[in-house]
N, C-alpha and C positions, 0 to 999 in steps of 0.2 A: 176487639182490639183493646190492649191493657191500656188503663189510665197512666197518667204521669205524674206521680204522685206529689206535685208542686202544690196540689188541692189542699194537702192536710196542712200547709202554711201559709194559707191565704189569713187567717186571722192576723199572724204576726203580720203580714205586708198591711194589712191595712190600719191597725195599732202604728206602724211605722211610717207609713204613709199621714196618717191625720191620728195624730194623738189627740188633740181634744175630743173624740168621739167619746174618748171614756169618760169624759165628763158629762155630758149627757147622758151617755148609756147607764154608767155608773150611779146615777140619780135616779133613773129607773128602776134599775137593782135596785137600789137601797130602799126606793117605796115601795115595791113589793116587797121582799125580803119583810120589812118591818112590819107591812100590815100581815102577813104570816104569821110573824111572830107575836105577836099580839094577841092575833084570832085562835094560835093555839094555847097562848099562853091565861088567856080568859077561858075560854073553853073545856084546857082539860093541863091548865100548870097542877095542880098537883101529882098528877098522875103520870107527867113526863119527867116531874121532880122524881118520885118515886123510882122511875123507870129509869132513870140516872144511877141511881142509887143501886139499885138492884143488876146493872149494866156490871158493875165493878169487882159482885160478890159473885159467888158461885148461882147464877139464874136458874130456878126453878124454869120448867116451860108453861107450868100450870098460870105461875103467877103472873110470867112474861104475856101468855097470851090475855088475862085477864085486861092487864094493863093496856095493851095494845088495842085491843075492844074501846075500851074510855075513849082511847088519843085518835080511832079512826075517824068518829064524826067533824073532829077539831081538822084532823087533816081534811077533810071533804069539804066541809066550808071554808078552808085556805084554796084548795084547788082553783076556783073560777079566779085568784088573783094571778096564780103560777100560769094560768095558758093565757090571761090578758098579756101579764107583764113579757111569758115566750112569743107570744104573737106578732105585739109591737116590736119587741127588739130583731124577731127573724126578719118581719118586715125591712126594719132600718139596715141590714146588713146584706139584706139583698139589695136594695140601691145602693150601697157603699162598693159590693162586688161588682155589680153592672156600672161603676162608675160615674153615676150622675151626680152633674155636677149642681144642682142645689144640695147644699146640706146643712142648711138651717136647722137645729137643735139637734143635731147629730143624725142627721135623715128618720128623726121621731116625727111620726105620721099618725092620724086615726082615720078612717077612710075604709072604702071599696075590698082594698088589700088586705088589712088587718082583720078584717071581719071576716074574708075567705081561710086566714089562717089559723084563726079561730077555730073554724069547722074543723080543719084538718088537724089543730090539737085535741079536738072533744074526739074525733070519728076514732083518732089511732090512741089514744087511751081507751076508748070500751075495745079495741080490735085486742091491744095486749094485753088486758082484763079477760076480756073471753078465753083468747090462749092459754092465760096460764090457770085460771079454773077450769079449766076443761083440762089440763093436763092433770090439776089436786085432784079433780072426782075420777078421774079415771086412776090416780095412785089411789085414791080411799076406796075405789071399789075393787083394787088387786088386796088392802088387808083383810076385806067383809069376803072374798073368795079365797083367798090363801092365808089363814092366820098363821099365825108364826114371824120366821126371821123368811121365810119365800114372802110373805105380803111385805113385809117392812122392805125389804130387798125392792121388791117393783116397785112398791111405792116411791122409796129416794129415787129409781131409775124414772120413774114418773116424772118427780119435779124437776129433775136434771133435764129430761127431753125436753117440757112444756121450759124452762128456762133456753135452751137451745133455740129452742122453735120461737120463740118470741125473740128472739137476738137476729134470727136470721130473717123473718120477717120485719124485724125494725131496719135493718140492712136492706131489703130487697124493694123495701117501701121509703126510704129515707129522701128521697128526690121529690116527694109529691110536694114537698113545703114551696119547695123552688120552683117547680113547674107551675104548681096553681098560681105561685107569686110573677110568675113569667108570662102564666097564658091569662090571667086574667080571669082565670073560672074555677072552681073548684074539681077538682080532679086527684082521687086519693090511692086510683089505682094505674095510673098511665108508669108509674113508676116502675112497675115490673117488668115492662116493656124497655126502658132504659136499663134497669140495674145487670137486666139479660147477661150472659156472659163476660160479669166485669166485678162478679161477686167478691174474686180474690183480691182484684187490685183497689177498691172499695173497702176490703177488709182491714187491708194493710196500712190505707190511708188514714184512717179512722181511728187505727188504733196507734197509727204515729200520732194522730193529732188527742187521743186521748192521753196519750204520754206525757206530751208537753202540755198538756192541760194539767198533769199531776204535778208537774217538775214546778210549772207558776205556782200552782198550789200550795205545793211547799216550801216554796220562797215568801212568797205572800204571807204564809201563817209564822216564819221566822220574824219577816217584819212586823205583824202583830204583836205578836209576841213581846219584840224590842220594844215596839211603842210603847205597850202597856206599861211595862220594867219601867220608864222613861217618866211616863205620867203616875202612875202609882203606885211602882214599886210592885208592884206584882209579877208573877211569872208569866200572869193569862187570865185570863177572863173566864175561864172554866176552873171551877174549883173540882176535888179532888172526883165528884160525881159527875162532873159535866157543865156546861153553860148552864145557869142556875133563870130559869121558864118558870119556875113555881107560882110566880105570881108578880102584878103588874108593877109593885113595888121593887122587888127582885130586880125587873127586866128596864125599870129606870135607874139600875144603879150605876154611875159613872164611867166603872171600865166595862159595864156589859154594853152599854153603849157606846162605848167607846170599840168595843171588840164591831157589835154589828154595824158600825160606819165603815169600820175599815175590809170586812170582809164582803159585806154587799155593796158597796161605793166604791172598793176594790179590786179584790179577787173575783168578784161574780162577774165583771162585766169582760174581765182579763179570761177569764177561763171559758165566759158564754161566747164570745166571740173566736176561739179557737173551737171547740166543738160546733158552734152552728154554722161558721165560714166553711166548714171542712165539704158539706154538700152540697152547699149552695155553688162551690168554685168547682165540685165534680158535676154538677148537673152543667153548668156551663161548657163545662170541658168537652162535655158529650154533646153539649147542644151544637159546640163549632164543629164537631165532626161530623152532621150531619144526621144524627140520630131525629128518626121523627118525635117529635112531640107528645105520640098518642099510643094508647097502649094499640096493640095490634086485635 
């Protein structure tokens, strides 16, 4: 049975329903987001300064991935903040969709729950890591058998699939967040047992709600934008290379703080709540009609 796709607008209802939520949630955002930036900005600003720079010219791929090498460990030590800070907030907007009515700091919780979702952000980052390495080794071993433009050929059809194949697997699994938050246990594969024959009306949802997650986006980064012009005369807080991460100096300068209040105290919590309401309101939808719980 097709979904009704009222799911990919549950963000908006509940923004509309209780706007202070953003103010809570929005505080979240903003301390994650910042301790991110920080961690990569200690870790490895020069090398994103660099990577800025080099974004704008003509990119060598040699240089790119060199660069990229530097900035991964900076990203991997920001990670344990990104699935804390998506944890809690999925948590908070699964009680906002099930309607309960405490909602003290904006149903911000640490508890039983948040620690299940936890699991289920660590379990489905190594699942779409495996995915798409196992799709790169299996391109890099169509160029070591076919040299030429036939390997290089497989290979892009490689990354293209293992990119495919992780989109459809992050689709066929996207319910577990809600379930395990619903049954109280962790459960990272009962989901495939719901997404069953609802792949399309899921897809379509998702991608309306990723839409409107663009369209805020880009309202958001106009009023940025305005602020800054506003408070000082700027056009933006990225200069002509980019948000300027070089170094902790840099990332205390006025309108770059000024930029990261407004987009992670704004925009993050605007556009996290349209993307993660969108399956937590279809996992519901499918729970009133009666779908069991468990995978089969």
């Amino acid at each position: 049975m097709n979904l009704s796709l009222d799911f990919a607008f549950e963000g908006f209802r509940l923004i509309r329903q209780r706007p202070k939520l953003i103010l809570f949630w929005g505080l979240l955002t903003l301390i994650g987001n910042s301790l991110i930036a920080v961690i990569t900005t200690v870790m490895a600003g020069p090398a994103l300064a660099e990577l800025s720079h080099v974004a704008v010219q003509s990119p060598d791929p040699q240089t790119t991935i060199a660069l990229m090498t530097q900035i991964a460990p900076a990203l991997a030590a920001g990670m344990p903040v990104y699935i804390l800070t998506s944890a809690v907030m999925t948590a908070a907007i699964c009680r906002a969709v099930e309607g309960e009515s405490d909602e003290r700091f904006g149903f911000l919780r640490f508890g039983k729950h948040e620690v299940l979702l936890i699991a289920v952000e660590i379990v489905m980052l190594f699942v779409r890591v495996l995915a798409m390495v196992g799709f790169v080794v299996l391109g890099e071993a169509s160029v070591q058998a076919l040299p030429g433009a036939a390997g290089e050929g497989l290979s892009a059809l490689a990354s293209l699939a293992g990119l495919g194949f992780a989109g459809w697997l992050s689709l066929r699994l996207s319910l577990n967040a809600a379930q395990t938050f619903d049954e109280a246990r962790l459960n990272i594969w009962g989901s495939f047992e719901l997404t069953r024959d609802r792949f399309w009306s899921l897809f379509v949802g998702y991608a309306t709600a990723f839409g409107l997650a663009l369209v805020v986006m880009f309202l958001c980064m106009q009023v940025v934008d305005g602020a800054l012009v506003l408070a000082s005369g700027m056009t933006s807080a990225k200069g002509a290379d980019g948000l300027d991460m070089s170094s902790l100096a840099a990332l205390g300068q006025p309108s770059v703080i000024l930029y990261l209040f407004l987009t992670g105290g704004v925009m993050s919590p605007l556009t996290a709540s349209i993307l993660m309401a969108a399956p937590i309101a279809a996992y519901r939808q499918i729970r009133a009609l009666g779908k069991p719980a468990t995978a089969a």
